[in-house]
TIMARVEX-150435 format. One record per residue (C-alpha): residue in three letters; chain; x, y, z. Coordinates in steps of 0.05 Angstrom, whole numbers, plus 5000, padded with zeros to 4 digits. Layout:
+---------+--------+------+------+------+
| residuo | cadena |   xx |   yy |   zz |
+---------+--------+------+------+------+
|     Ala |      A |    X |    Y |    Z |
...
+---------+--------+------+------+------+
//
This chain:
+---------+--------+------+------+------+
| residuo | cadena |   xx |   yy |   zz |
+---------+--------+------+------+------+
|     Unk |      A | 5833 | 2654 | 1605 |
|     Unk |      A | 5907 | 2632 | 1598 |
|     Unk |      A | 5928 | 2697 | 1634 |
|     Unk |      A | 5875 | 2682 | 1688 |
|     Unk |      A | 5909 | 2615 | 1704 |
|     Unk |      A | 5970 | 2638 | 1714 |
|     Unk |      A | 5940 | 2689 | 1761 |
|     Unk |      A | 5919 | 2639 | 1801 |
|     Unk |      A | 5983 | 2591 | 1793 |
|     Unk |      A | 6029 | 2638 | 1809 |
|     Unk |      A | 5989 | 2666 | 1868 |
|     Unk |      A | 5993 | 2597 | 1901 |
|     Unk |      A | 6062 | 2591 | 1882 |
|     Unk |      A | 6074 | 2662 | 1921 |
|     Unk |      A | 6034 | 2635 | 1985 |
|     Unk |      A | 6077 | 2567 | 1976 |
|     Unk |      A | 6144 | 2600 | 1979 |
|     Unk |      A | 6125 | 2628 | 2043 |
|     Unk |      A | 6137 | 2559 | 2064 |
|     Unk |      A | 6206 | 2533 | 2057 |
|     Unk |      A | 6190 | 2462 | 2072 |
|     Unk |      A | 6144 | 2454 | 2006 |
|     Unk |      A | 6173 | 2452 | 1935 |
|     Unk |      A | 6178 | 2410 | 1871 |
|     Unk |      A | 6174 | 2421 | 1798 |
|     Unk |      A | 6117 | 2448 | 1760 |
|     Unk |      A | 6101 | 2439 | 1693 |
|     Unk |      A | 6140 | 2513 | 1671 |
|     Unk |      A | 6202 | 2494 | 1704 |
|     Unk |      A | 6179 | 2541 | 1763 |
|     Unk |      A | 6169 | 2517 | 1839 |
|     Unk |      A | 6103 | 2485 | 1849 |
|     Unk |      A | 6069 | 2460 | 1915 |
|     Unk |      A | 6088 | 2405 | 1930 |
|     Unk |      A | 6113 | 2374 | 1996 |
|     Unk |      A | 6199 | 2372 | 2001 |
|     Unk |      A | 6234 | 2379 | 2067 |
|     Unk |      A | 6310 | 2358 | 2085 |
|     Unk |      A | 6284 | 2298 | 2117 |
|     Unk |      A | 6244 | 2274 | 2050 |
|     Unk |      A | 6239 | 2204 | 2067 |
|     Unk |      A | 6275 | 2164 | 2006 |
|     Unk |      A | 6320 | 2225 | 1987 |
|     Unk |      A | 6398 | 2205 | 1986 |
|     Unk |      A | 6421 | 2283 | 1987 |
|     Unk |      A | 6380 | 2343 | 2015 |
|     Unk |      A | 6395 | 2417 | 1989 |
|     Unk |      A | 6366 | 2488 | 1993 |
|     Unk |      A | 6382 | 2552 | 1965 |
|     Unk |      A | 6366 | 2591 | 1900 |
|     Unk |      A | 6301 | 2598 | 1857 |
|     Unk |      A | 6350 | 2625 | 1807 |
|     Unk |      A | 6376 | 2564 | 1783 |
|     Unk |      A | 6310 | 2520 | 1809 |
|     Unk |      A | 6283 | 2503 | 1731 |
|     Unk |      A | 6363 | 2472 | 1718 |
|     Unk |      A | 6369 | 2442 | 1787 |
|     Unk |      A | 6299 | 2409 | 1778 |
|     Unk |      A | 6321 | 2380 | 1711 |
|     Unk |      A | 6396 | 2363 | 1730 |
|     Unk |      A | 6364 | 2320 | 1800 |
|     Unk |      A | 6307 | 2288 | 1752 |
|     Unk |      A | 6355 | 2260 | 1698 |
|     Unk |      A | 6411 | 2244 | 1750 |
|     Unk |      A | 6364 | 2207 | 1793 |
|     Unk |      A | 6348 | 2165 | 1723 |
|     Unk |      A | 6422 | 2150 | 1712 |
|     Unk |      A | 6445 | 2131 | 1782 |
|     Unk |      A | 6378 | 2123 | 1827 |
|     Unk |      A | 6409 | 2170 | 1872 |
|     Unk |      A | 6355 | 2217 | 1893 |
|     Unk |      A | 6356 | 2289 | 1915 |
|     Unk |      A | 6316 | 2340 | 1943 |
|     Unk |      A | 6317 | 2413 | 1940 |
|     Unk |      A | 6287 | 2468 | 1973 |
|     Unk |      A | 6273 | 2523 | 1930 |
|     Unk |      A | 6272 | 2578 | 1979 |
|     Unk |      A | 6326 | 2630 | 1964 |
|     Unk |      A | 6392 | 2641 | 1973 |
|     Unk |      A | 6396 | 2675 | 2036 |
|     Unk |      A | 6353 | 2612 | 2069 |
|     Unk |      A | 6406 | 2562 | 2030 |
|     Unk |      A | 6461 | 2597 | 2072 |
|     Unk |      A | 6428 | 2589 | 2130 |
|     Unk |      A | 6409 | 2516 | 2123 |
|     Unk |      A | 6483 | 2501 | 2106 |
|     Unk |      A | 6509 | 2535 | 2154 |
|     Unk |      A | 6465 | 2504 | 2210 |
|     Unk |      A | 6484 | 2430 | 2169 |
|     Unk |      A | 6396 | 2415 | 2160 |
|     Unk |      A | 6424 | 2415 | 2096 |
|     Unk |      A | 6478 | 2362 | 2055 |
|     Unk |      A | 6486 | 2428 | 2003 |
|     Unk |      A | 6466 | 2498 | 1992 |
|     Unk |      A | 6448 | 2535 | 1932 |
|     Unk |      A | 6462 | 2617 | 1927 |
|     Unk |      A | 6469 | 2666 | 1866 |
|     Unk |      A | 6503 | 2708 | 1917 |
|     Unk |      A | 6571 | 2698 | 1944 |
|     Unk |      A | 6575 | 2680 | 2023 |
|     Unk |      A | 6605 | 2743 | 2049 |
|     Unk |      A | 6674 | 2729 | 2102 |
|     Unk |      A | 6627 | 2742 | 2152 |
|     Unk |      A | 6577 | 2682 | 2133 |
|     Unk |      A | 6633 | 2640 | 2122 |
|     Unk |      A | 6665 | 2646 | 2186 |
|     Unk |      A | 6595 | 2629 | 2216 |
|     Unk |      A | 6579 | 2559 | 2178 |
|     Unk |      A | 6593 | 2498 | 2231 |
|     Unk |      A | 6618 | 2449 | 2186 |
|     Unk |      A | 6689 | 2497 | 2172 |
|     Unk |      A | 6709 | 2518 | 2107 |
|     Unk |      A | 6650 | 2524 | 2048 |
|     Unk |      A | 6673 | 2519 | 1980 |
|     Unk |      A | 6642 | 2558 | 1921 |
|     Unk |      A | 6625 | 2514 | 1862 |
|     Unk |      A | 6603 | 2555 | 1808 |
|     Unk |      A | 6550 | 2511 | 1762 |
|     Unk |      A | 6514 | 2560 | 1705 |
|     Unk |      A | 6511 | 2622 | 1686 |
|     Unk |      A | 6442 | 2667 | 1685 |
|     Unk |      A | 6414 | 2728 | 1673 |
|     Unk |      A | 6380 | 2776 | 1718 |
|     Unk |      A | 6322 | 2805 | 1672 |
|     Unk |      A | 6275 | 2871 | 1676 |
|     Unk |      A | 6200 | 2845 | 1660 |
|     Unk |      A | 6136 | 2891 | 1654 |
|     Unk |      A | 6076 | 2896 | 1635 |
|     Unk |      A | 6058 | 2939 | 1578 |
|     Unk |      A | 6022 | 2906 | 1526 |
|     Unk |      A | 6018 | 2971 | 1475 |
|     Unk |      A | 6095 | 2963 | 1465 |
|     Unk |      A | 6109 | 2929 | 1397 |
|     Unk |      A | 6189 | 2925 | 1412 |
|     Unk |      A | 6225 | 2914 | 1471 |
|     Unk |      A | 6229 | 2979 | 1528 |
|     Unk |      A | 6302 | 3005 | 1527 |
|     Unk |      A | 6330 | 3019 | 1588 |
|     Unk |      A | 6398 | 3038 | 1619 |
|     Unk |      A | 6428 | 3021 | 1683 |
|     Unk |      A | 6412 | 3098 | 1719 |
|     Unk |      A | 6344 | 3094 | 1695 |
|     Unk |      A | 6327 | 3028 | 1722 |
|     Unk |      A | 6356 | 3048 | 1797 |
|     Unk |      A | 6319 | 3117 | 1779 |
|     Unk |      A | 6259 | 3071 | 1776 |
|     Unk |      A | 6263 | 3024 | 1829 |
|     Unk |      A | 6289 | 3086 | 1876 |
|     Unk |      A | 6219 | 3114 | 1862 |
|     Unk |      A | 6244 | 3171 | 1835 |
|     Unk |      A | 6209 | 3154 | 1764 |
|     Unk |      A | 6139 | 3142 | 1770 |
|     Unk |      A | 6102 | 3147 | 1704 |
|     Unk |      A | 6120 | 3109 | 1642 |
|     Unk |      A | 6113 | 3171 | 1592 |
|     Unk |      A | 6174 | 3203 | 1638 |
|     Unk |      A | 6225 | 3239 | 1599 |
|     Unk |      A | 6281 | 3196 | 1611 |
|     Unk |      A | 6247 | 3133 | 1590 |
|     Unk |      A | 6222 | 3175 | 1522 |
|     Unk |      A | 6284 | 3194 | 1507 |
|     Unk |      A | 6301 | 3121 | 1498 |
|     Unk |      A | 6247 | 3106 | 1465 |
|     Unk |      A | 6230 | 3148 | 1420 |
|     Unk |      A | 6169 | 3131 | 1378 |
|     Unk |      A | 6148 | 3092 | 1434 |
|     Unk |      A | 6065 | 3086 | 1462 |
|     Unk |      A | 6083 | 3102 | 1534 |
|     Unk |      A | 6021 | 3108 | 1571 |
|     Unk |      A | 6015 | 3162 | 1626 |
|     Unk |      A | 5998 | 3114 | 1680 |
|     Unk |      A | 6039 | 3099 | 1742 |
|     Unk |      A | 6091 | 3051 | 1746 |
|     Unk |      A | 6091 | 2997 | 1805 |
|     Unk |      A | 6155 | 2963 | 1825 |
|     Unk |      A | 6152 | 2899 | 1847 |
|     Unk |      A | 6217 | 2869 | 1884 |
|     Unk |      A | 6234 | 2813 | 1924 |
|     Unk |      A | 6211 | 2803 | 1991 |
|     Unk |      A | 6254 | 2747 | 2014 |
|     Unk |      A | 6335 | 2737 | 2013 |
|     Unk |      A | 6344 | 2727 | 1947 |
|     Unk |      A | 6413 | 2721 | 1905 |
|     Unk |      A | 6368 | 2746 | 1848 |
|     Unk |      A | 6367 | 2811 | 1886 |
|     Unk |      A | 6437 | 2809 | 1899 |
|     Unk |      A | 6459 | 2805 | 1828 |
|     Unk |      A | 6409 | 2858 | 1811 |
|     Unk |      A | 6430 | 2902 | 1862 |
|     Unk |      A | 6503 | 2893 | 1846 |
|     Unk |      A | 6489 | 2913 | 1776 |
|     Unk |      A | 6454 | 2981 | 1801 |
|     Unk |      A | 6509 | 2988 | 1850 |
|     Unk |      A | 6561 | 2989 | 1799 |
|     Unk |      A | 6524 | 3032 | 1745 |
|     Unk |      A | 6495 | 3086 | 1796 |
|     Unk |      A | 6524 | 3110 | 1852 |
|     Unk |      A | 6468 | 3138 | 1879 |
|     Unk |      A | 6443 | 3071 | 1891 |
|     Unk |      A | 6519 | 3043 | 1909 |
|     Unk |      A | 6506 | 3095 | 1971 |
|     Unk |      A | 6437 | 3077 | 1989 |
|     Unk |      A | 6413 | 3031 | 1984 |
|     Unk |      A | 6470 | 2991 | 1963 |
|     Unk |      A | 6472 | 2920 | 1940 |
|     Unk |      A | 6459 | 2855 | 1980 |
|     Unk |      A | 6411 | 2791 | 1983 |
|     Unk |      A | 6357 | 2829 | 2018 |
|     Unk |      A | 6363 | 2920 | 2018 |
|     Unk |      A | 6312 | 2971 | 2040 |
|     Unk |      A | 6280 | 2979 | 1986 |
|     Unk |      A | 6259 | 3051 | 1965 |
|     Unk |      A | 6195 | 3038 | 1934 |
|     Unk |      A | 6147 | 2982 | 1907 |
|     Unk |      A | 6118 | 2917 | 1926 |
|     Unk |      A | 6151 | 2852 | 1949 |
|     Unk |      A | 6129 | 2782 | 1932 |
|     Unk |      A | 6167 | 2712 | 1956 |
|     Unk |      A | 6207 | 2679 | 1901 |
|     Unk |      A | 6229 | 2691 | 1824 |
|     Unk |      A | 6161 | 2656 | 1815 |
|     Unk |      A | 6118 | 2705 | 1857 |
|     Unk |      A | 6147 | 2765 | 1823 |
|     Unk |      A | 6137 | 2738 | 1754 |
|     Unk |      A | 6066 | 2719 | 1783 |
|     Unk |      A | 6051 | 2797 | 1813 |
|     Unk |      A | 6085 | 2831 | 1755 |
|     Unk |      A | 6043 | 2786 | 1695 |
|     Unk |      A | 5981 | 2800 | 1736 |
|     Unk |      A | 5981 | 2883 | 1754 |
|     Unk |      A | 5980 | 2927 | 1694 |
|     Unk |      A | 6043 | 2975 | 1699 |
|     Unk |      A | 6082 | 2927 | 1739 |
|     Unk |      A | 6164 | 2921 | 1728 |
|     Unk |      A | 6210 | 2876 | 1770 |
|     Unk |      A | 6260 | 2823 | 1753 |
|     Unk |      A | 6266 | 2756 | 1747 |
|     Unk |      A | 6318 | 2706 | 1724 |
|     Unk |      A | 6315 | 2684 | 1655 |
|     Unk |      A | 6287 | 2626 | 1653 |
|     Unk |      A | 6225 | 2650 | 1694 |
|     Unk |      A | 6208 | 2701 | 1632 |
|     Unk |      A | 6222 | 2664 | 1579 |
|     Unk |      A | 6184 | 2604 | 1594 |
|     Unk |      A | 6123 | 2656 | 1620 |
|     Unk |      A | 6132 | 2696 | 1550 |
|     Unk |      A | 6140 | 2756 | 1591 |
|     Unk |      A | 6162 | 2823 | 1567 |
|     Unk |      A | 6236 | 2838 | 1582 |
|     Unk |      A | 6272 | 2896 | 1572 |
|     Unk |      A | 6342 | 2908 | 1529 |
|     Unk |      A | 6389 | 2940 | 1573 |
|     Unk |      A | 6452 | 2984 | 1552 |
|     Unk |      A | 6519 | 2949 | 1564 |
|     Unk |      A | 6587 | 2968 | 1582 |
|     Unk |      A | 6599 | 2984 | 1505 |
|     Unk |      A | 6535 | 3020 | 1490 |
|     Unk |      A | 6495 | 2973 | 1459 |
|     Unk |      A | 6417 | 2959 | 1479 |
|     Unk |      A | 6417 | 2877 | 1482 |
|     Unk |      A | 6362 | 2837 | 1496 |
|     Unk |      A | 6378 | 2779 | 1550 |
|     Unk |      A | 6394 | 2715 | 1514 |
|     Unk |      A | 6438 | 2654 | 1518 |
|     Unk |      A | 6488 | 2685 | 1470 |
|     Unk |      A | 6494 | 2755 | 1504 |
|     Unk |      A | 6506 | 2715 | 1579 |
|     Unk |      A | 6544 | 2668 | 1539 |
|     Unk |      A | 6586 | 2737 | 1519 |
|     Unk |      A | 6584 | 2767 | 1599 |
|     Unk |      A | 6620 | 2710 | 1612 |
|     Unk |      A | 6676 | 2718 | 1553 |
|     Unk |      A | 6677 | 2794 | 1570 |
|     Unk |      A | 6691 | 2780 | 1648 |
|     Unk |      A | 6752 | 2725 | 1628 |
|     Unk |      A | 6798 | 2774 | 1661 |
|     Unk |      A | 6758 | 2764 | 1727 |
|     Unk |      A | 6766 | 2691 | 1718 |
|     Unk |      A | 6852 | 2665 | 1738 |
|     Unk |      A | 6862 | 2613 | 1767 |
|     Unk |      A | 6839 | 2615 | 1837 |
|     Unk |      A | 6815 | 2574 | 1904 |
|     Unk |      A | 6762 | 2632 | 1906 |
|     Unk |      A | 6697 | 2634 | 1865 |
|     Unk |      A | 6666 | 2687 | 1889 |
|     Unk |      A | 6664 | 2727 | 1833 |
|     Unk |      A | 6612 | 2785 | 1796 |
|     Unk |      A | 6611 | 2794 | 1719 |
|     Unk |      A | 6561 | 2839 | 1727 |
|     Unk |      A | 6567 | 2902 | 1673 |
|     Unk |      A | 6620 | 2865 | 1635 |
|     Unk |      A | 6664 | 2897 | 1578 |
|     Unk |      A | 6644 | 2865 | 1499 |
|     Unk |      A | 6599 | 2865 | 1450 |
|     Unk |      A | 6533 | 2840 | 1456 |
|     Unk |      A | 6546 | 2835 | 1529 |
|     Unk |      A | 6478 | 2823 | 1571 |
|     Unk |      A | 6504 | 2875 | 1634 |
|     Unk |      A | 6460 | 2836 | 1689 |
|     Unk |      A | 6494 | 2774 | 1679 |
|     Unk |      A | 6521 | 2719 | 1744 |
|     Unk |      A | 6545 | 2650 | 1758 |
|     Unk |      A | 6509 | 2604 | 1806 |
|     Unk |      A | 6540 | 2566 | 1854 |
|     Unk |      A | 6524 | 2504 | 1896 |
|     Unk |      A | 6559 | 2506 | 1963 |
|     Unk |      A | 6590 | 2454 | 1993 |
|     Unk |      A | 6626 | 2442 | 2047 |
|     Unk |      A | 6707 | 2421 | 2044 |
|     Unk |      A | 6707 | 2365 | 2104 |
|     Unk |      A | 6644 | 2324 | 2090 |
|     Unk |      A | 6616 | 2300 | 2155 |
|     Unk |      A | 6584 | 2230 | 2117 |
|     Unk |      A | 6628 | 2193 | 2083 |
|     Unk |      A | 6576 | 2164 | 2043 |
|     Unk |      A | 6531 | 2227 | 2037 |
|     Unk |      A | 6602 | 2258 | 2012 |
|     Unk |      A | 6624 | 2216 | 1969 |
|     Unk |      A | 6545 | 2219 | 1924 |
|     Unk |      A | 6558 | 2295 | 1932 |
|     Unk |      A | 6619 | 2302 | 1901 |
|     Unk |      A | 6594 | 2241 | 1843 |
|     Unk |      A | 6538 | 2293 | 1828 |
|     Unk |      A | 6586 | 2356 | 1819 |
|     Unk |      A | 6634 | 2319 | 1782 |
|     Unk |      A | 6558 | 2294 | 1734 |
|     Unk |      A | 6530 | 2375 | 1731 |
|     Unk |      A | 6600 | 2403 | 1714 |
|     Unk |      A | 6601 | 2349 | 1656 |
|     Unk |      A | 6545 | 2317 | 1628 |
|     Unk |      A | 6498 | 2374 | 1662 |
|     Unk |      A | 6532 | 2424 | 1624 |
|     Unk |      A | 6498 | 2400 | 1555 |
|     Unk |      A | 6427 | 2420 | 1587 |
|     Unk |      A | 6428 | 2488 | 1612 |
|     Unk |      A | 6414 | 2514 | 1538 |
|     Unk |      A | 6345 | 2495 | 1528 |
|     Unk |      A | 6332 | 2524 | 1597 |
|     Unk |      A | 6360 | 2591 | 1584 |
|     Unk |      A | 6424 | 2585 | 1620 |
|     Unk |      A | 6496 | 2579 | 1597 |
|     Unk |      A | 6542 | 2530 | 1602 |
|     Unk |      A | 6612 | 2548 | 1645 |
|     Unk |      A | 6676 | 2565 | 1604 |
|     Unk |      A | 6714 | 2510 | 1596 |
|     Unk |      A | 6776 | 2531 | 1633 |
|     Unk |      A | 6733 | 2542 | 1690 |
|     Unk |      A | 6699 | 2479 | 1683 |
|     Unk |      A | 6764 | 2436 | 1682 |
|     Unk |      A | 6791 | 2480 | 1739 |
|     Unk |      A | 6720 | 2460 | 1775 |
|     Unk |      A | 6737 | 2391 | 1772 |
|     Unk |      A | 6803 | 2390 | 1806 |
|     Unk |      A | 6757 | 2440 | 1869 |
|     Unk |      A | 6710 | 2389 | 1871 |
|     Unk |      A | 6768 | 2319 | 1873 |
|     Unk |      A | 6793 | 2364 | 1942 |
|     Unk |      A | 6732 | 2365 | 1981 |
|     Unk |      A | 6748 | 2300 | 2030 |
+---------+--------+------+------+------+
//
């Protein structure tokens, strides 16, 4: 019964993401149908971007709204529709787990964009195999091996081999991907990119690719939704989407060898590991995917709001940059309990003095 009701909750959830004008909170922390456009009567800031984040934005809007009464609403509908919105100015912020590219940038109509990064996440393999007792191990050329459709059964050799012991059934594996522009894909396809270059040369990593093989569905939600319903399913998801759905995820082998399971400490560590990708810069635009360290989880990424560095509304401006200067402090001490970590502090203080600039 339980299982059924998510069937049915996260097929509506698939059907509302179609829709970029309707989102809100459900009760799992996941996008729900509910009405939200940018011109939300009573809302004092309108965004759109990322379902990555969605479960920390929800809660960081909710308890700022309590503190100050200033209201916002988002539209959870991807990254690559955040972009857009900012860049057309529908939107007073955008919301992306995938860097604008120069190209994007040059193309937003409100001038420069800043990158403001606000949490750190995890990109996570989920599946569906019941009979499994322990976690699937999987590395980084078996996973693009997988979603390249080049490994179709679960009992396959390579996936054996690391897991040996393991009830692999004979049955046929179905990817299921994203359908939409999606920074989730992005990170997930920068990780492949970086560990295989079979799939650096084709077909490469970006918010929306060609995708060999498998089945798309419309949000983090509707791929945690088609992969807890189908038998044999893998995708991925961010975090916080499988471990509030108590879906299976897999422990995939780092930079130093290591099998870890994705967790708040082993971001927490992609994070540490990637310090050398983190000086002091004006640019934030940064990957920390396959990271060097111990207990590193290798599909690691920030998430960024973006924002632009002129604000056309004075007013609208000045509650913008109030709310930044609220996430990159007091937010900070939530993003635990929703499986996300917190920024290092360097960065964080470093954050502050990008966010006093924007005018």
């Amino acid at each position: 019964m339980q299982r059924s009701m998510f069937v049915l909750a996260a097929l509506a959830l698939t059907s509302a993401c179609g829709d970029s004008s309707k989102t809100s909170a459900g009760k799992d922390g996941a996008p729900a149908n509910a009405p939200a456009t940018a011109t939300t009567s009573g809302a004092d800031l309108t965004g759109a971007g990322a379902t990555f984040p969605y479960p920390l934005y929800s809660k960081w809007f909710d308890a700022y709204a309590t503190k100050t009464g200033v209201k916002i609403n988002y539209q959870s509908i991807g990254s690559g529709g955040g972009i857009r919105q900012l860049s057309e100015q529908t939107v007073d912020f955008g919301a992306s787990d995938a860097p604008m590219s120069d190209v994007e940038l040059a193309k937003a109509k409100g001038g420069p964009v800043l990158h403001i990064p606000t949490a750190l996440g995890a990109v996570v393999i989920v599946y569906d195999l019941p009979e499994l007792g322990a976690p699937l191990k999987l590395t980084g050329d078996v996973i693009a091996a997988i979603f390249q459709g080049q490994i179709t059964k679960w009992n396959d050799a390579r996936i054996a081999a690391l897991n040996p012991g393991a009830k692999l059934p004979a049955s046929d594996i179905l990817v299921v991907h994203r359908s939409d522009g999606s920074g989730t894909s992005y990170v997930f396809t920068d990780y492949l990119a970086s560990v295989s270059p079979a799939w650096a040369t084709k077909p490469g990593k970006g918010k929306e690719v060609q995708w060999p093989a498998g089945l798309g569905a419309k949000g983090n939600e509707g791929v945690a939704g088609q992969v807890r319903q189908t038998p044999g399913a893998i995708g991925y998801v961010e975090l916080a989407y499988a471990t509030q759905n108590k879906m299976n995820m897999a422990a995939v082998k780092n930079a130093n060898g290591e099998f870890v399971v994705p967790g708040i400490a082993s971001v927490t560590a992609a994070a540490a590991g990637a310090a050398s990708k983190l000086p002091a810069t004006t640019d934030y635009r940064i990957s920390i995917v396959n990271a060097p360290g111990a207990g590193v989880y290798p599909i690691s990424s920030f998430t960024w709001i973006l924002a632009y560095a002129r604000q056309a509304d004075a007013t609208k401006g000045k509650k913008l940059t109030d709310f930044l200067r609220w996430a990159l402090n007091d937010g900070q001490g939530m993003e635990s309990s929703l499986d996300y970590a917190p920024l290092p502090e360097g960065m964080r203080t470093a954050l502050l003095t990008r966010v006093d600039s924007i005018k």
